[in-house]
N, C-alpha and C positions, 0 to 999 in steps of 0.2 A: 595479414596483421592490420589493424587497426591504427589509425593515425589522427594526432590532432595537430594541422600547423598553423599556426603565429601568423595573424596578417602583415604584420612591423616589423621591420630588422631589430628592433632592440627588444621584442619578444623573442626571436628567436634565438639572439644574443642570452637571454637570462634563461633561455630552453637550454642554450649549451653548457651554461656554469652551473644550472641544479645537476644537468647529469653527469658533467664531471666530477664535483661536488660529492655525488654519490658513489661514484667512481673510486673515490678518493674515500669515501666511508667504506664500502665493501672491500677495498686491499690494505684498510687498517685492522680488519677484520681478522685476515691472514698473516698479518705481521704481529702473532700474540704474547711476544716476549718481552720484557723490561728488565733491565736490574738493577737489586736492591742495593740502594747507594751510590746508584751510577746512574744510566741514561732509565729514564720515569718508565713505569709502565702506563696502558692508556685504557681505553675502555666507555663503555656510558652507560651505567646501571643506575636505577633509578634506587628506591628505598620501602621500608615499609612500619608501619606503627603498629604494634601487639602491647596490651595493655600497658598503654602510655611511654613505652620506649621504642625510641626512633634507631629501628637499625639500618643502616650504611654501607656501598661501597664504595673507597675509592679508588681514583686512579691508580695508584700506586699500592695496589691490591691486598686493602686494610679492610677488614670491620670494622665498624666502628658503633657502637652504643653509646645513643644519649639519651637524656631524658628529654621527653618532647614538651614537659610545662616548663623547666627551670632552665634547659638547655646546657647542663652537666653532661660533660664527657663521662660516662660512666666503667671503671677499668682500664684497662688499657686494649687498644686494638690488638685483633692478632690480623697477621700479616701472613697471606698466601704466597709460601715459595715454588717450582718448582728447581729442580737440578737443571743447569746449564748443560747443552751438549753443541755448542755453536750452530754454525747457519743462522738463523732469523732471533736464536736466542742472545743469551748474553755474553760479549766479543769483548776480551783483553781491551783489545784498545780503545772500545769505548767505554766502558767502566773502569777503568784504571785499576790495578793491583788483581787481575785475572780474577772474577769474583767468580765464585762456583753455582751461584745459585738466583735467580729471576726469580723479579717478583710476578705471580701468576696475573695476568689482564681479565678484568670482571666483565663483562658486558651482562650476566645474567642479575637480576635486581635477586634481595634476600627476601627469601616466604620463612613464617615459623608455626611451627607446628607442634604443640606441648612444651613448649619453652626450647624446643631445639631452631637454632636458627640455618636456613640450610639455602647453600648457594652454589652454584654451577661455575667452572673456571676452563681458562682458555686451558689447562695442563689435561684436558679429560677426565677431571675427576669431579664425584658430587659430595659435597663440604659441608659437614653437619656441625654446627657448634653448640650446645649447649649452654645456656645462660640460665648463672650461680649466684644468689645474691649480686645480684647488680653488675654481674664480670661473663665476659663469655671465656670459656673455657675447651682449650683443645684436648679432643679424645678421640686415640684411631678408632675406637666405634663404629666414632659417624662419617664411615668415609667410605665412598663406591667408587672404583673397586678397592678392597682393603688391599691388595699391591698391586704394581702395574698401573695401565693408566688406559681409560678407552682410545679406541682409534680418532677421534676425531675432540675437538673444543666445544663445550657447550655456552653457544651463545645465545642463544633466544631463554627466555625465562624458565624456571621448572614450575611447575603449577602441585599444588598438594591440593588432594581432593578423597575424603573421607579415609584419610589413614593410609592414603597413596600415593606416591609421587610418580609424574608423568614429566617427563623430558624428551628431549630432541640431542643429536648430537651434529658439529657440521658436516662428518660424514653421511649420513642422512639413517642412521639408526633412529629411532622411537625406544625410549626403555619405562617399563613400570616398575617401581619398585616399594613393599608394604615399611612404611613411612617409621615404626617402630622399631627396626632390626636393619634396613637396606638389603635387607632380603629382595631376590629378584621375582616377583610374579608370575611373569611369564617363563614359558621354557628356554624362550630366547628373544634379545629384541626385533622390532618389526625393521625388515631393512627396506628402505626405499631408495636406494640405491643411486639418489643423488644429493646437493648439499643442501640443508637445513641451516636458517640460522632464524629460524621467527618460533615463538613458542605456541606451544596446542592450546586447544580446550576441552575442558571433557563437560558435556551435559550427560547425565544418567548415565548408561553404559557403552558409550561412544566417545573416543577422542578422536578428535579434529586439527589436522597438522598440516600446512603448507609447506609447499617447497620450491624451489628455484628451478628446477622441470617444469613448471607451469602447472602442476599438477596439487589438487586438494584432496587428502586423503580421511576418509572417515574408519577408523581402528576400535573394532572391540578392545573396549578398556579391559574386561578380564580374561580374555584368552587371546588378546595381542594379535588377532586376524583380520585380515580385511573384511571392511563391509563391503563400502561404493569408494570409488575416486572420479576424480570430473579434471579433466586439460581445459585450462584458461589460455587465452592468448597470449600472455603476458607471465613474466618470472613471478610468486609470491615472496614477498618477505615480511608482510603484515600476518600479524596473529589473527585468526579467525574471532570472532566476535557470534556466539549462538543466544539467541534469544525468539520467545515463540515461536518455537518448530521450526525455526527455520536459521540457514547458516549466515553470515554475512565476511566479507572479505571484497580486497582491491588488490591488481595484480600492478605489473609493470606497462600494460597496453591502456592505462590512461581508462580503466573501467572498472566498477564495481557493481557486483552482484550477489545476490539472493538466493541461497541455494536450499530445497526441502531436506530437512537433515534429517530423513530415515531415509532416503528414496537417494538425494543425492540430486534430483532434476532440477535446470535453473526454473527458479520462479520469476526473475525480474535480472534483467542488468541496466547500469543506468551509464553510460546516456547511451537512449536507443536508438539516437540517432548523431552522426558522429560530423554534421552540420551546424550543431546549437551554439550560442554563442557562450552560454553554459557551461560546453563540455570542461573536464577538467585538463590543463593541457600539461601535463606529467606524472610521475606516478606516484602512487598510493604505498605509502612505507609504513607508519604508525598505525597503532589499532584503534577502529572506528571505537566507538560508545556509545550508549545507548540511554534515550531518554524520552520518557512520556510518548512511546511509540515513533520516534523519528529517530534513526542512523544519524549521528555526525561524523564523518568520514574528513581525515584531517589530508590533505595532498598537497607534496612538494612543489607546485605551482602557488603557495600563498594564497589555498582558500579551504575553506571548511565547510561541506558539502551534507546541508543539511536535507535526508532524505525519509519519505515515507516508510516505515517498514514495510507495509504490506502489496504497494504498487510499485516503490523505487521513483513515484515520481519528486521533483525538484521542490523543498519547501521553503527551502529561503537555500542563497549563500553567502558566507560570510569570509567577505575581501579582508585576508590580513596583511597580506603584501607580501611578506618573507616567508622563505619556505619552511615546513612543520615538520620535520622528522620524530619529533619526540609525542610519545603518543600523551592525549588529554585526558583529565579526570571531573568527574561530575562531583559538584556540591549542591545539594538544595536544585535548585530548580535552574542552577548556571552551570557553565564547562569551562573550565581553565585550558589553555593552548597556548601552547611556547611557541615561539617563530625563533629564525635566525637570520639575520643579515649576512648573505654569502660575499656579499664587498667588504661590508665593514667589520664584518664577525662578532656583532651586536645580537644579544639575543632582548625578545618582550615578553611576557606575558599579556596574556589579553581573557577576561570575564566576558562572554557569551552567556546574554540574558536571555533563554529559549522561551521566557513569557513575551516579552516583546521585541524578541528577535532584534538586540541589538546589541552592540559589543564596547567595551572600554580598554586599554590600555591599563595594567593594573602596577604592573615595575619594568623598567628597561635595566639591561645589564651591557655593561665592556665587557661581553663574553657570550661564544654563541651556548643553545641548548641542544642535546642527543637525547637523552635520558629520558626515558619518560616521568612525567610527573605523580605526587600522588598526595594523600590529603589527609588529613586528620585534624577532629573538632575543629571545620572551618579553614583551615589553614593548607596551604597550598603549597608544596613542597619542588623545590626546583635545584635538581645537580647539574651544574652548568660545566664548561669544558674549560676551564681553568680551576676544575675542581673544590668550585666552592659550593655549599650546600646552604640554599636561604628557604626560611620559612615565612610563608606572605602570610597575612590575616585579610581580606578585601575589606573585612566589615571595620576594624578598628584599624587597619592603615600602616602597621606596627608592620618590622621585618626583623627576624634571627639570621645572625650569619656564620656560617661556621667553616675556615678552611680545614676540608679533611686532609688535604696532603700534608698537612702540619700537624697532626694529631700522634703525642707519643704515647 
């Protein structure tokens, strides 16, 4: 295995609280119940804007629809139950008056696709809602499986890609299903046979899905077979990132690499030498992004790793201090990236100008960030872990704020 160590004791000090830190993120992962009325559920999904309405999950496992210009609550949220059955669910004594039913933990962001808005829950089911005049509206329809519930939570995102939905579960199934009906695609899902919680990608007719094996796997998207897979040194829990032929991803050995995605063989890993003063010194959770031919690769050591595509060598890096679980989004010619302060539980924003490589501090919060972020007309969208949901503008300075866990 690969190692990066800390010349300073108080590097190594801040090397033990990211990984506990994450420690402490991965078995909140595991603990997927809350109940309604009683102790919150949790979660960090981010959001997404489809002609001009912002949809939402929160904590406390609501939709929610706004309007992204007037910032109208629009409807009312519906609220993800599942039935209580004890253990890690919802317990008499901590919800007072034996409540029979949890609310379900979102960790997966909402995608929509022909006005249906469709999101993944810790209860193993895939959640379609349809949005009605300005209301989203519950219909067993839209629900996988229509009874019963899969073996496992889906937590990593589901991706829809021309009329097909492609998900992960944390048992480590892969399933397709044609996005109109929830019909299943394949004969059956692809099992890889350990846990998944980071979502795929699909380019053309290949999905692309990490997992906590160390293992990358590349899946025919229409008959749900393997192509290639490749063992990394390191756990994956970053979503793959494909652009020009080729794959990109970071594992937990504190490395990121380049992989040919029809072949599967490494093209580049970066750092190729594990001396640099460079190297990144913890791991890669968030999914890179891609801009004007250079990887920014965000890592929970407090830097943003800005790399070549085609060499993987080092083109700037960018010091933000705190560590970045929440993945960043490109606007224009800049990349927005959340930081968290793991002492103070501070989250920032910070604008990465990739014209002249240089960065600004755009809003601080009393509250760290998970969630990955995401953007529309300009504006920069941030679910932070006191569940509030703010919308930045960089250009005009403005911020919306909006507590979801208060939305009736």
């Amino acid at each position: 295995m690969r190692t990066c160590v800390g010349a300073k004791n108080q590097v190594k000090i801040k090397h033990k609280l990211l990984l506990t830190t994450v420690s402490v993120l991965v078995l909140s992962m595991l603990v997927v119940s809350g109940c309604v009325g009683g102790v919150s559920s949790r979660g960090w999904a981010g959001g997404i804007v489809s002609d001009g309405i912002l949809f939402a999950a929160s904590m406390n496992g609501k939709i929610i629809a706004i309007d992204a210009g007037s910032g109208e609550i629009l409807g009312s949220p519906v609220q993800l139950v599942v039935q209580s059955s004890g253990g890690l669910s919802c317990l008499p004594s901590s919800c007072g008056g034996g409540a029979t039913t949890s609310a379900v933990v979102i960790y997966s962001s909402p995608v929509v696709q022909n006005n249906i808005v469709y999101i993944g829950g810790s209860d193993g089911k895939l959640h379609g809602y349809p949005f009605i005049d300005n209301t989203l509206r519950t219909n067993p329809e839209w629900l996988y499986p229509k009874s019963g519930s899969l073996s496992g939570a889906i937590i990593g995102n589901i991706v829809v890609v021309n009329d097909s939905i492609y998900f992960a579960t944390a048992n480590g199934n892969v399933y397709a299903l044609n996005a109109e009906d929830l019909s299943e695609k394949w004969a059956q899902p692809y099992e890889i046979g350990s846990k998944v919680w980071s979502a795929p990608a699909v380019e053309g007719d290949t999905l692309y899905v990490g997992s906590l094996n160390r293992k990358l796997y590349a899946i025919d998207a229409i008959a749900g077979t393997l192509k290639w897979e490749y063992e990394f040194d390191g756990a994956i829990n970053s979503a793959p990132l494909v652009y020009n032929g080729k794959v990109y991803i970071g594992d937990f050995s504190r490395h990121f690499y380049a992989l040919d995605a029809n072949s599967g063989q490494l093209v580049w890993e970066f750092p190729s030498a594990d001396k640099s003063a460079d190297n990144p010194q913890n791991w890669f959770w968030a999914k890179p992004v891609v801009l004007n031919g250079v990887i920014y690769a965000p890592c929970l050591d407090g830097n943003v790793y800005a790399l070549n595509a085609d060499n993987g060598s080092l083109v700037h890096r960018y010091v933000l201090g705190d560590s970045i679980s929440s993945s960043p989004v490109v606007i224009g010619d800049t990349i927005a990236v959340a930081t968290t302060d793991l002492y103070k539980k501070t989250g920032k924003v910070y604008i990465i100008d990739t014209l002249n490589k240089t960065q600004k501090e755009l809003e601080s919060f009393a509250e760290g960030i998970n969630a990955p972020l995401f953007a529309y007309n300009g504006v920069v969208y941030v679910h932070t872990t006191k569940d509030n949901l703010y919308g930045l503008n960089p250009e005009t300075h403005t911020k919306q704020t909006f507590s979801l866990s208060t939305v009736k």
